[in-house]
FIZAFI-575290 format. One record per atom (N, C-alpha, C): x, y, z; residue in one letter. Coordinates in Angstrom, 1 decimal. Example, Ala and Ser with C-alpha at 12.3 -4.5 7.8 and 13.67 -1.06 7.14 Angstrom:
<<13.2 -5.7 7.8> A>
<<12.3 -4.5 7.8> A>
<<13.2 -3.3 7.8> A>
<<12.8 -2.2 7.1> S>
<<13.7 -1.1 7.1> S>
<<12.9 0.0 7.9> S>
//
This chain:
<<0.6 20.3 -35.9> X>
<<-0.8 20.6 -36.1> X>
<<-1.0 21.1 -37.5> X>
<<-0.1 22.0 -37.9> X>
<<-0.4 22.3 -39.1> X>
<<0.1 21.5 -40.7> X>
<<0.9 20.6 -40.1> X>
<<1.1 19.5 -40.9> X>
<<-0.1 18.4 -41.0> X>
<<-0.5 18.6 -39.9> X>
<<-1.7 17.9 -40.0> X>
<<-3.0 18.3 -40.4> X>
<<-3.3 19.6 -40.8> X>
<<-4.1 19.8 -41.5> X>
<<-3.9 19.9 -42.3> X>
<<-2.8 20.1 -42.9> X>
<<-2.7 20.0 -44.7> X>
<<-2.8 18.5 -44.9> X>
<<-2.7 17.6 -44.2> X>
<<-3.4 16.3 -45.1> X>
<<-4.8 16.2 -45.0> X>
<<-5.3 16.6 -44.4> X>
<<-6.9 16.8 -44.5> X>
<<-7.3 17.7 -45.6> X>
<<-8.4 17.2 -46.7> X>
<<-9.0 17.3 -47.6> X>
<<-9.7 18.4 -47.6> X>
<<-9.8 20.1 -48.3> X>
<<-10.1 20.6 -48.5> X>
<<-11.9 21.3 -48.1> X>
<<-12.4 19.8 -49.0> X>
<<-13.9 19.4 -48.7> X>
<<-14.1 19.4 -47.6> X>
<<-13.6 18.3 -46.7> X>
<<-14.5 17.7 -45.3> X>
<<-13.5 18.9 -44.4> X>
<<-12.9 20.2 -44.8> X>
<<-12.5 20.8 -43.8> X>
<<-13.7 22.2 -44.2> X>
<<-14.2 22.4 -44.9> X>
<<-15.3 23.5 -45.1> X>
<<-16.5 22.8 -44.7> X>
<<-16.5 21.4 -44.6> X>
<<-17.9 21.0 -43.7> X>
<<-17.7 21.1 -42.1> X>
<<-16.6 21.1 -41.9> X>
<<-16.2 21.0 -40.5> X>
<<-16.4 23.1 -40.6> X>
<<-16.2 23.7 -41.0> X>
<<-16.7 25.0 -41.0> X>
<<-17.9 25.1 -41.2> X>
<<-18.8 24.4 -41.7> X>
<<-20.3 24.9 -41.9> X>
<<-20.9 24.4 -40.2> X>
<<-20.5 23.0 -40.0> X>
<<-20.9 22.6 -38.8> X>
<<-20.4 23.4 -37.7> X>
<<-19.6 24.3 -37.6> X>
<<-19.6 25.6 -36.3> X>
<<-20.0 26.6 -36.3> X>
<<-21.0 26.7 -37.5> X>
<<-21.5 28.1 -37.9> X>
<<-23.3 27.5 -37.7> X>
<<-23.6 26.4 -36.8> X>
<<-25.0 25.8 -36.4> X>
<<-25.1 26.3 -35.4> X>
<<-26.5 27.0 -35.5> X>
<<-27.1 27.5 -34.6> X>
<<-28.2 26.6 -34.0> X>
<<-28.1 26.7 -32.7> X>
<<-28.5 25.1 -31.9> X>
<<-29.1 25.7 -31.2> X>
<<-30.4 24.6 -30.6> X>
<<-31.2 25.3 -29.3> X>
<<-30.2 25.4 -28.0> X>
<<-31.1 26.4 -27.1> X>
<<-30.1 26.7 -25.8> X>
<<-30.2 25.1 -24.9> X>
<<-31.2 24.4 -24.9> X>
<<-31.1 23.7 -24.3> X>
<<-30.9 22.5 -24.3> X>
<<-30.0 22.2 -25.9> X>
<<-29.1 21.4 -26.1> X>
<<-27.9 21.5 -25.9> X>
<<-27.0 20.3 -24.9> X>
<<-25.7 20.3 -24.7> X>
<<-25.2 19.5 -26.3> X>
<<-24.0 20.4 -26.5> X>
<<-23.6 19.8 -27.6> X>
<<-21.9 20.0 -27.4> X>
<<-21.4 18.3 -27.5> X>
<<-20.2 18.5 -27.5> X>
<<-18.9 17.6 -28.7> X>
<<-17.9 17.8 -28.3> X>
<<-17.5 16.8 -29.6> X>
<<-17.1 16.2 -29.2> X>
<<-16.9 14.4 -29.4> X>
<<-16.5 13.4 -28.4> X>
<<-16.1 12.6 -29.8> X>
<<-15.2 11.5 -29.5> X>
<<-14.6 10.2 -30.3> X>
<<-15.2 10.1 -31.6> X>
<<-14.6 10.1 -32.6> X>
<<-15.2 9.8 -33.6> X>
<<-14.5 8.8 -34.2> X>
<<-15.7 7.4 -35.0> X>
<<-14.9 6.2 -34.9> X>
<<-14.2 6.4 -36.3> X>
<<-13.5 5.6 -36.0> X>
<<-12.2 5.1 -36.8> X>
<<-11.9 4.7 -38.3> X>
<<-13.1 3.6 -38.1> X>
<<-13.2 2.4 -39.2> X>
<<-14.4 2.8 -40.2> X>
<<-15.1 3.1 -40.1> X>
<<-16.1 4.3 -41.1> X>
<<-16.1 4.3 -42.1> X>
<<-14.6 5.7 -42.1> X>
<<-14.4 6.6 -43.1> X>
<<-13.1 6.8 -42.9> X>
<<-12.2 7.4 -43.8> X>
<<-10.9 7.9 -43.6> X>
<<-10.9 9.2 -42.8> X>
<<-12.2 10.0 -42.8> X>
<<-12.2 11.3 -42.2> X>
<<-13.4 11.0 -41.5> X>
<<-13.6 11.9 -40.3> X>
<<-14.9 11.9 -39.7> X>
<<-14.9 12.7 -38.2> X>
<<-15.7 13.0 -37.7> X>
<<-16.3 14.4 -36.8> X>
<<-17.3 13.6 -36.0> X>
<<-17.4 13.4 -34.6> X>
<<-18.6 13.2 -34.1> X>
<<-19.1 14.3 -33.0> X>
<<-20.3 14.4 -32.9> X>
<<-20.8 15.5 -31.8> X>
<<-21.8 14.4 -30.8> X>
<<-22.0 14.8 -29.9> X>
<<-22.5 14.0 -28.9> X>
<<-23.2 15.2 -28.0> X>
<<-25.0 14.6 -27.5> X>
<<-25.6 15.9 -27.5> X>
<<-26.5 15.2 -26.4> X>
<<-27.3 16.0 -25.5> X>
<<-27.6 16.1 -24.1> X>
<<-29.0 17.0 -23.6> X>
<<-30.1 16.5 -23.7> X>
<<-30.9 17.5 -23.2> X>
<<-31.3 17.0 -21.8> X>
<<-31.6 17.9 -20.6> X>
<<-31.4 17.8 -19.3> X>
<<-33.1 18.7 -19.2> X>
<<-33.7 17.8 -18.0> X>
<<-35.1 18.9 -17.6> X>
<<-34.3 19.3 -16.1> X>
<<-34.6 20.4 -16.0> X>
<<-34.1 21.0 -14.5> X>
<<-35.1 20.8 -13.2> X>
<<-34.5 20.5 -12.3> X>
<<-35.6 19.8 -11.0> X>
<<-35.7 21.5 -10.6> X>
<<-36.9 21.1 -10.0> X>
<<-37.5 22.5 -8.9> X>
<<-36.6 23.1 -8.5> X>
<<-35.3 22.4 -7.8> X>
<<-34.2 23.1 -7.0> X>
<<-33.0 24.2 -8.3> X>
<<-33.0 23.2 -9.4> X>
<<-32.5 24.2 -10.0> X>
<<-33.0 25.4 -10.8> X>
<<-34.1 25.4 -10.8> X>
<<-34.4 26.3 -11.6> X>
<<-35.0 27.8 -10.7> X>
<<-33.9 27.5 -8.9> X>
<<-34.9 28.4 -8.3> X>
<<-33.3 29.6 -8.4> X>
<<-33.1 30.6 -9.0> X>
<<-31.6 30.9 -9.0> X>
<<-31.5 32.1 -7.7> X>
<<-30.5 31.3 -7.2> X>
<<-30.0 32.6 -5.4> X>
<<-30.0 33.8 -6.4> X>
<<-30.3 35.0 -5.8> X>
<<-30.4 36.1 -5.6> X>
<<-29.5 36.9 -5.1> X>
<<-28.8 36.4 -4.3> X>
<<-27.6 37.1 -3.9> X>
<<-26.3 36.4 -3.4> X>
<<-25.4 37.0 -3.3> X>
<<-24.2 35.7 -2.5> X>
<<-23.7 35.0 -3.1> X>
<<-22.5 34.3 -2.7> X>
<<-21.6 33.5 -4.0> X>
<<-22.2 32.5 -5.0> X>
<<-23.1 31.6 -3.8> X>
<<-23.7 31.1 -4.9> X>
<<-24.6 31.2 -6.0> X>
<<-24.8 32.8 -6.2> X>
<<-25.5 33.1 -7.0> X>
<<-24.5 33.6 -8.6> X>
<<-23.5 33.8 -8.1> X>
<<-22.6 33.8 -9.3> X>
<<-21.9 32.4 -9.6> X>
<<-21.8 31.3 -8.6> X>
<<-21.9 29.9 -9.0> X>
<<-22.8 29.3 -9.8> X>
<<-24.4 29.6 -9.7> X>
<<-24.9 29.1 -10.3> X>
<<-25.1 29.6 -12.0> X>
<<-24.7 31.0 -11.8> X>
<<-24.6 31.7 -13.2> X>
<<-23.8 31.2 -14.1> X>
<<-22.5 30.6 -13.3> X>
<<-21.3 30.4 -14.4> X>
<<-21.7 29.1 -14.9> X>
<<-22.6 28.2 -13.7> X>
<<-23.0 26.9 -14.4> X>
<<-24.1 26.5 -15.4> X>
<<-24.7 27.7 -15.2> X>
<<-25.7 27.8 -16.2> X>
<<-25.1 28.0 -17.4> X>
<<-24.5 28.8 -18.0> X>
<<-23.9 29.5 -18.8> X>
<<-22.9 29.0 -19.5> X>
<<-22.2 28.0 -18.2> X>
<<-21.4 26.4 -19.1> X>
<<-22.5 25.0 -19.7> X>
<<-23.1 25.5 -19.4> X>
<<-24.2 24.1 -19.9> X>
<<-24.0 22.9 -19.0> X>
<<-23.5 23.1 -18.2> X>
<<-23.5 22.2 -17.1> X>
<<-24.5 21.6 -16.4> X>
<<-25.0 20.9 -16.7> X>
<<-26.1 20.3 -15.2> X>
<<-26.4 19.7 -14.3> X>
<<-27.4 20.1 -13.8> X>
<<-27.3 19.8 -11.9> X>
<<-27.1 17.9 -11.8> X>
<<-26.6 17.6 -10.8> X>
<<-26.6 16.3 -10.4> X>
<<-27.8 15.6 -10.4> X>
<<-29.1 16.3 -9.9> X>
<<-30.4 15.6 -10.1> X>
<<-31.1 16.0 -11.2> X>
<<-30.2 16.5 -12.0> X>
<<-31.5 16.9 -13.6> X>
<<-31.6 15.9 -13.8> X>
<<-32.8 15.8 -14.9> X>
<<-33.2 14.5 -15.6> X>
<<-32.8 14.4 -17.1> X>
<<-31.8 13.5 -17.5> X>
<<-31.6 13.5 -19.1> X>
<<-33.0 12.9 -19.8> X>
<<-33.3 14.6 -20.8> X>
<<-34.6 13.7 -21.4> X>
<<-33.9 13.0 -22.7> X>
<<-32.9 13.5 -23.3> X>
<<-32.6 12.6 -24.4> X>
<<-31.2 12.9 -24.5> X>
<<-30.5 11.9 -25.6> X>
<<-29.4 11.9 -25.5> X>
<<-29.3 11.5 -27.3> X>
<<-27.8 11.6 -27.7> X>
<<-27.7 11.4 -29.3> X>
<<-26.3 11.6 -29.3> X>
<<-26.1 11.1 -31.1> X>
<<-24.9 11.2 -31.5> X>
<<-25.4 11.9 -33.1> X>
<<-24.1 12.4 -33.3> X>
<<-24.2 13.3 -35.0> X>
<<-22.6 12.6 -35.4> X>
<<-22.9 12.0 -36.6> X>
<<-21.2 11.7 -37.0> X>
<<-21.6 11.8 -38.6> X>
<<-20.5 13.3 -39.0> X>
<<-20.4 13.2 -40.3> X>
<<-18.6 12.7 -40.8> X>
<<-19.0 11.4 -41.9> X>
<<-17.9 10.8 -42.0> X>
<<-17.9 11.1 -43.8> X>
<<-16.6 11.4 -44.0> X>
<<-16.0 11.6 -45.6> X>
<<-14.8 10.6 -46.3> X>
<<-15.2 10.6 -47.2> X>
<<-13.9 9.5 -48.0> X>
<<-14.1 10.4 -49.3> X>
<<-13.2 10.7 -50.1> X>
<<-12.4 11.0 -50.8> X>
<<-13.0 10.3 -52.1> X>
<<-13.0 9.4 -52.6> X>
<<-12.9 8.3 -53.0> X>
<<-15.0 8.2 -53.0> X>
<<-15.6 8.2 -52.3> X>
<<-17.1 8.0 -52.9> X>
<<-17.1 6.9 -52.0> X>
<<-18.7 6.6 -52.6> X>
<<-19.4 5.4 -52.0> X>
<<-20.5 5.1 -52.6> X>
<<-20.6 4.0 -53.6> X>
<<-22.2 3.7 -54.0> X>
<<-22.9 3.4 -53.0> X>
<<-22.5 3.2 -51.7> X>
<<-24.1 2.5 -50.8> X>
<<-24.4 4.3 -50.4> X>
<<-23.2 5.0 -50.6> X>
<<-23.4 6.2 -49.5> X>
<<-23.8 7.3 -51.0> X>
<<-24.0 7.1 -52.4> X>
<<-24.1 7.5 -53.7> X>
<<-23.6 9.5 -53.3> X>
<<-22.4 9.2 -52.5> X>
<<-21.7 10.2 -52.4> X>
<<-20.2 10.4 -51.6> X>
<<-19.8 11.2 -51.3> X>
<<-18.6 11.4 -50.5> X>
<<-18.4 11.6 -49.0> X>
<<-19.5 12.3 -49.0> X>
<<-20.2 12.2 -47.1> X>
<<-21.3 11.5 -46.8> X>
<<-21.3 11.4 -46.0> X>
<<-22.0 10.5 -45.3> X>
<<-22.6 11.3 -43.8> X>
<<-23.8 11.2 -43.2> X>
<<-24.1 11.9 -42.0> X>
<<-25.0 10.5 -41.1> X>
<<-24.9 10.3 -39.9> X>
<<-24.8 9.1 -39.2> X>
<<-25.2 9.4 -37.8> X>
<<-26.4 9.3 -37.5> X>
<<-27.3 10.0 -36.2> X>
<<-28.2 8.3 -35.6> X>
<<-28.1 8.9 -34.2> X>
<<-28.5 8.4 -32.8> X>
<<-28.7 9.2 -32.1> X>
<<-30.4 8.6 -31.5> X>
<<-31.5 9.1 -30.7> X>
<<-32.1 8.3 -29.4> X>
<<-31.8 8.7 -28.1> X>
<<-32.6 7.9 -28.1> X>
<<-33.1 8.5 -26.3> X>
<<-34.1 8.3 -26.3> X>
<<-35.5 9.2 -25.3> X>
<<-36.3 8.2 -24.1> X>
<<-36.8 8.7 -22.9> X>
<<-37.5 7.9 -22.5> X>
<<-38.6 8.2 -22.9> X>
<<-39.9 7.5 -23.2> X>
<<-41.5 8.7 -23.2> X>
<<-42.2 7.7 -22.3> X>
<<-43.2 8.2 -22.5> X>
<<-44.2 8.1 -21.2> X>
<<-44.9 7.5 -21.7> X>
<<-46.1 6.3 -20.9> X>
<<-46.4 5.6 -21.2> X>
<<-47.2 5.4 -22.3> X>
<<-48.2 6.3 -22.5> X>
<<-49.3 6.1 -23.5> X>
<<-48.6 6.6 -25.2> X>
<<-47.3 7.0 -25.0> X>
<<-46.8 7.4 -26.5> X>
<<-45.9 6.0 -26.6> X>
<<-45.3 5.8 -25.5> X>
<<-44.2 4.2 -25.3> X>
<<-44.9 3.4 -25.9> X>
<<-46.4 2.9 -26.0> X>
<<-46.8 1.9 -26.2> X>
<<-47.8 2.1 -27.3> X>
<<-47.5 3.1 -28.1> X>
<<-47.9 3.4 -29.6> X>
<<-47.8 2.6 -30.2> X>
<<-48.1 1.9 -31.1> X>
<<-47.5 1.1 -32.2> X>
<<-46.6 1.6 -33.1> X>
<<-47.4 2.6 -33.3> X>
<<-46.9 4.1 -34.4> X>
<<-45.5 4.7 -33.9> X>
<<-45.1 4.5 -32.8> X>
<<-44.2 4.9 -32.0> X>
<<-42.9 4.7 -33.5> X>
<<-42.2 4.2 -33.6> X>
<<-41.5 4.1 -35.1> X>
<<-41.7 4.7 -36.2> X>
<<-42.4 4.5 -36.6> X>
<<-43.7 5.9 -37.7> X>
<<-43.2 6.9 -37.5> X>
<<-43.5 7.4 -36.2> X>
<<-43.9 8.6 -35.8> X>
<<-41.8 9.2 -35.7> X>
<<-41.2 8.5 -35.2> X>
<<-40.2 8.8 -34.5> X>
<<-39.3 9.4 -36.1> X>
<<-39.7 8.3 -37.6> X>
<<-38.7 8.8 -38.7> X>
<<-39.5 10.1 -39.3> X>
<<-40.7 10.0 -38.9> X>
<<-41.4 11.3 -39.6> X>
<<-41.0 12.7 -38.8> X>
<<-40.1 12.4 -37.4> X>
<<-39.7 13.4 -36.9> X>
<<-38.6 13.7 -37.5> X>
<<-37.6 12.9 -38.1> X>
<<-36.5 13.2 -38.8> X>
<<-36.2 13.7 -40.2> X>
<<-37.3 13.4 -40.9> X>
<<-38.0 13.9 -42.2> X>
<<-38.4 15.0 -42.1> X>
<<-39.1 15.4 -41.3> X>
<<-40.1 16.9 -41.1> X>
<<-38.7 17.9 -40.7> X>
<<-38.0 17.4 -40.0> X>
<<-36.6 18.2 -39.0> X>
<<-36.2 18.6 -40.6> X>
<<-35.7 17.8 -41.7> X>
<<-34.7 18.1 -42.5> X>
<<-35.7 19.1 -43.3> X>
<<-36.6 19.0 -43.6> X>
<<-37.0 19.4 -44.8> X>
<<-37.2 21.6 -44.3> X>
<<-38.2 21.0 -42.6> X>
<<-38.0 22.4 -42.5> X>
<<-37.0 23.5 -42.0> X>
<<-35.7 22.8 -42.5> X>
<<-34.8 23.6 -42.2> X>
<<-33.7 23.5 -44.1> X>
<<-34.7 22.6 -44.6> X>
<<-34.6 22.7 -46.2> X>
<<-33.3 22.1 -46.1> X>
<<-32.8 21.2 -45.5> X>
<<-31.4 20.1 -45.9> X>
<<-31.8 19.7 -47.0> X>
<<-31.0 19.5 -48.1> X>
<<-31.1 18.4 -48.8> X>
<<-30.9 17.2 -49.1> X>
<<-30.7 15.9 -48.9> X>
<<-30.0 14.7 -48.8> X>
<<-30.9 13.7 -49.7> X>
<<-30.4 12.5 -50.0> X>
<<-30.6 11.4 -50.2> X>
<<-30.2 10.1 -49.7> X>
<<-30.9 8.9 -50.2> X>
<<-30.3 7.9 -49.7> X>
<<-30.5 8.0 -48.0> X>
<<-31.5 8.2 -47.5> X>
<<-31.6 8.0 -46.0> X>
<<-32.7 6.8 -45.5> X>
<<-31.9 6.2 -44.7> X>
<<-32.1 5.0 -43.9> X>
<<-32.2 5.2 -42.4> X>
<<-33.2 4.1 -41.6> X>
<<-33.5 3.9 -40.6> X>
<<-33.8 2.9 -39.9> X>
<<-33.7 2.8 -38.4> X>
<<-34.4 2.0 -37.6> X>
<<-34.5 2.5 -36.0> X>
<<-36.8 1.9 -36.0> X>
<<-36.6 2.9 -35.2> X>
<<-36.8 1.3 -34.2> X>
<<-36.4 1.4 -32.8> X>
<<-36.5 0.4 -31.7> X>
<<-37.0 1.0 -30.5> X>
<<-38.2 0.2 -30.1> X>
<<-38.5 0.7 -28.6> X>
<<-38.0 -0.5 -27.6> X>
<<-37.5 0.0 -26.9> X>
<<-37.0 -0.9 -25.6> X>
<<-37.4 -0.6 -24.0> X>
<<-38.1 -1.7 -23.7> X>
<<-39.2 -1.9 -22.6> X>
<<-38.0 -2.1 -21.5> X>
<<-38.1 -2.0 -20.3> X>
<<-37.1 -2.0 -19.4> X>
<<-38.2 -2.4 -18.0> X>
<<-38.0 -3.8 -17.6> X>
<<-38.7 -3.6 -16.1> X>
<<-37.6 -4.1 -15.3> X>
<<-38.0 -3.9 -13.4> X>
<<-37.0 -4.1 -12.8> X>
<<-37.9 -5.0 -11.9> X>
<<-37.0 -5.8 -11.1> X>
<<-37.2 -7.5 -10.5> X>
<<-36.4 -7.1 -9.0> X>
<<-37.0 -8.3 -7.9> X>
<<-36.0 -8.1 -6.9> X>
<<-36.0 -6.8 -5.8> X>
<<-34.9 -6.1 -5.6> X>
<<-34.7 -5.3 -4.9> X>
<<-34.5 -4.0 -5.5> X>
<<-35.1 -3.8 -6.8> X>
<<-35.6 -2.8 -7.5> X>
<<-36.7 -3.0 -7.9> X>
<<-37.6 -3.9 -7.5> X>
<<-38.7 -4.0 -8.4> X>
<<-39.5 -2.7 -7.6> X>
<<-39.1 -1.5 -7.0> X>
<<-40.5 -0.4 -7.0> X>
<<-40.0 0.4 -7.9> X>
<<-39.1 0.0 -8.7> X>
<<-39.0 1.1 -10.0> X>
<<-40.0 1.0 -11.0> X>
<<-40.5 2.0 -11.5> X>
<<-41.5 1.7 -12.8> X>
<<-41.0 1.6 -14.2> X>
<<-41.9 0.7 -14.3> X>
<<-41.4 0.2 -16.1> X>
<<-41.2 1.4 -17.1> X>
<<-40.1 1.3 -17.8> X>
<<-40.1 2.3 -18.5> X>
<<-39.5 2.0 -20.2> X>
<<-40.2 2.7 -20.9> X>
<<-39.6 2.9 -22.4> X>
<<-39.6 3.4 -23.1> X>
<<-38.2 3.0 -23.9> X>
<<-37.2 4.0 -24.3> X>
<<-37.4 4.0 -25.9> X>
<<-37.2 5.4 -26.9> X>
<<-37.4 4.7 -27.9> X>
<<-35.6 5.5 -28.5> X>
<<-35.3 4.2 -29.5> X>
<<-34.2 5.2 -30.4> X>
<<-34.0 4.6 -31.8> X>
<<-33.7 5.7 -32.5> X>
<<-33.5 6.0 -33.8> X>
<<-32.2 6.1 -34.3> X>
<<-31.6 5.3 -35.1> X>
<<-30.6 4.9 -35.6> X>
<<-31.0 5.1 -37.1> X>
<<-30.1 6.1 -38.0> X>
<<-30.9 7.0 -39.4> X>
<<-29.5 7.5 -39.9> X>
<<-29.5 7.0 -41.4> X>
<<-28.6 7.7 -42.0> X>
<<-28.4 8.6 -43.4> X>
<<-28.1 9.4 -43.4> X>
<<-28.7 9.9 -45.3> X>
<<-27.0 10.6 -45.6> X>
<<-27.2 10.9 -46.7> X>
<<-26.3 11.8 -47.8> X>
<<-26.1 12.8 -47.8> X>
<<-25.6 14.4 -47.6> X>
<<-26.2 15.3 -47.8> X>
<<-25.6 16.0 -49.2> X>
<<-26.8 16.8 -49.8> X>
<<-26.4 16.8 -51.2> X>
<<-25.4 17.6 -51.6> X>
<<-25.2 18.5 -50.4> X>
<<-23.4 19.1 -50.8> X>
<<-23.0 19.1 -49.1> X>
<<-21.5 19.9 -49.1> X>
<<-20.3 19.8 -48.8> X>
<<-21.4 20.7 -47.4> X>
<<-22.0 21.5 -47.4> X>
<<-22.5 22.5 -46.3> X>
<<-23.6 21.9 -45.6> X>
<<-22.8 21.3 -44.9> X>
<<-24.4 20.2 -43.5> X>
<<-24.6 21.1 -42.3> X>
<<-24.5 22.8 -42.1> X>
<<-25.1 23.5 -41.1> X>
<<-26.2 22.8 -41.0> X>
<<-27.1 23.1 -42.0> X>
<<-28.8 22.9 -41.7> X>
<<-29.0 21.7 -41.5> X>
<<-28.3 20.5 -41.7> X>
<<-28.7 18.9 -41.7> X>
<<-27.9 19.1 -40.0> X>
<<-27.0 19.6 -39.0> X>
<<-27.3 19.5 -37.5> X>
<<-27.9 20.3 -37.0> X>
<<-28.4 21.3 -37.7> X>
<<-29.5 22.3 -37.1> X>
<<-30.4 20.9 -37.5> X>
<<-30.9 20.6 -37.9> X>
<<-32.1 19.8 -38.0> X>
<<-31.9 18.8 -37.0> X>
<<-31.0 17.9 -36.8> X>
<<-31.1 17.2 -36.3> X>
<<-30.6 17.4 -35.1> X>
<<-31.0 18.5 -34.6> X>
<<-30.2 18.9 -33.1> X>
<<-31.7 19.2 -32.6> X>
<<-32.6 20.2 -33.5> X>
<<-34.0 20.4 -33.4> X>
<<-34.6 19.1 -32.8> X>
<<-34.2 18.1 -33.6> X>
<<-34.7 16.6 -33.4> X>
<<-34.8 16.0 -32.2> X>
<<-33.9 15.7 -31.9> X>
<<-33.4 15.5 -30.4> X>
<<-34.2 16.3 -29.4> X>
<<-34.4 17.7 -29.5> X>
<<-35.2 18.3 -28.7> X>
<<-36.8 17.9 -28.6> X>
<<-37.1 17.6 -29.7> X>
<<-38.3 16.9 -29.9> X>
<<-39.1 15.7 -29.2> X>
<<-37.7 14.8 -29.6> X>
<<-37.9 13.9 -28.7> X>
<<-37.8 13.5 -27.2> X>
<<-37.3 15.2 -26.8> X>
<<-37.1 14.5 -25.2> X>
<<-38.3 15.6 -24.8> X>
<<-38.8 15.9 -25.4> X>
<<-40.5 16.5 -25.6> X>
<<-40.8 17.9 -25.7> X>
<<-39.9 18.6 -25.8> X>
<<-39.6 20.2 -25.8> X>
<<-40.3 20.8 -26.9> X>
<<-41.1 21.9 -26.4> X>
<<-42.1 22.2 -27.8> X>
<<-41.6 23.1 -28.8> X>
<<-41.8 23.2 -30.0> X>
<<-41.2 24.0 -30.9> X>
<<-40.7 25.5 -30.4> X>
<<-39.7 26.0 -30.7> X>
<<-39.4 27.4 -31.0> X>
<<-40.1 28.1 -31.9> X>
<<-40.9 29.2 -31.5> X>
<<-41.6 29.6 -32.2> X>
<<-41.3 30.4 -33.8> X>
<<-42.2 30.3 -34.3> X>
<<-41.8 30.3 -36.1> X>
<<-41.0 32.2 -35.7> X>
<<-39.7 31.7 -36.3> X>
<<-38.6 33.2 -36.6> X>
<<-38.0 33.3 -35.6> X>
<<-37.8 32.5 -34.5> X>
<<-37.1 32.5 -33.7> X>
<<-36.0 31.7 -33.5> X>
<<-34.7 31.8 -33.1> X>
<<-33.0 31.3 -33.7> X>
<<-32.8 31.1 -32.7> X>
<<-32.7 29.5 -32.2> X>
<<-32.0 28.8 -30.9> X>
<<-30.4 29.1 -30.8> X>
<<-30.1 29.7 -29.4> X>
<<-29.0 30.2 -29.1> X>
<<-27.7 29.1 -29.3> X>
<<-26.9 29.3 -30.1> X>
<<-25.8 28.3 -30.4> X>
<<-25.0 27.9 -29.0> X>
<<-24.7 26.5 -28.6> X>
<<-24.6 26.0 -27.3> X>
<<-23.4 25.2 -27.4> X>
<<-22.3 25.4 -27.9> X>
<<-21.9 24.1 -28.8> X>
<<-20.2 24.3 -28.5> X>
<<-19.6 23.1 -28.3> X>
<<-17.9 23.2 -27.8> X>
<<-17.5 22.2 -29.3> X>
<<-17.3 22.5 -30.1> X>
<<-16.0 22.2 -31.5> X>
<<-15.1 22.5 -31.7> X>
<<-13.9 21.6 -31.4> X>
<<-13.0 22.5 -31.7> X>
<<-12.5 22.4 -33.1> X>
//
């Protein structure tokens, strides 16, 4: 192990320090899962999870084992079998050594979004508009600096036929977005974009001065 960090680069090991010093909302699951391969020579992915709690979970026992059952699962970020995933994502910051004119830098940061909404926002037109101006507003009010950022946003209509047809139609929107960040310290570019995510699975702002509880497994 420790051979193996001395071939890792200096740089992309103090960004891997700024990204566990993010302070994340509580009711993002945030974990760190596969990071691809072919990219970059270096790279980190996080993979993130917001869950709405059904009536049953959110009624917590009062006494008795399962009341310290449900504590510990609370407290792991764990969620119930019948919660509802409001959204889900990816964060991948990838580094090369060596630069990149498409990426007019050495890092690179590399996000996926993507939400069910409900009908009358599903069938916005603006729904795309609206979804990068969430990603824009995320970075700036948490003052990231980046350039070179790219997007697309896709809504995808889903109906069911047959022996599902009493399911209701549903659509999904997601955001596929990439930018630069202008130095080595991308805290605030996954605080922003963790904020993001919560947004989209419809969770209302944190009130101005208030610091979402860090939720987060990095190793």
């Amino acid at each position: 192990m420790v051979n193996a960090l001395a071939q890792v680069p200096s740089e992309f090991l103090f960004a891997l320090g700024t990204l566990r010093k993010a302070q994340c909302r509580s009711e993002l699951r945030l974990d760190e899962i596969p990071a691809p391969a072919r990219l970059a020579p270096y790279a980190v992915a996080l993979g993130a999870e917001v869950f709405s709690p059904t009536a049953a979970t959110r009624q917590v026992p009062v006494h008795g084992p399962a009341a310290k059952a449900f504590a510990e699962k609370q407290n792991a970020g764990i969620p119930d079998e019948e919660d509802e995933e409001l959204a889900t994502g990816r964060f991948i910051l990838l580094y090369d050594p060596d630069g990149s004119a498409v990426w007019e830098g050495e890092f690179r940061i590399v996000t996926y979004i993507r939400a069910q909404m409900d009908a009358e926002m599903g069938n916005d037109t603006m729904l795309g508009s609206v979804a990068w101006t969430w990603l824009v507003e995320a970075l700036e009010n948490h003052a990231a600096q980046y350039r070179a950022a790219g997007g697309t946003a896709t809504r995808i209509l889903s109906e069911s036929f047959g022996t599902l047809s009493d399911r209701p139609d549903t659509i999904d929107i997601e955001l596929r977005a990439s930018w630069t960040p202008a130095t080595a310290n991308v805290q605030a570019h996954l605080e922003a974009w963790s904020d993001m995510v919560c947004t989209f699975a419809g969770l209302p702002p944190l009130p101005p001065g208030v610091t979402g509880l860090p939720n987060r497994r990095l190793n």
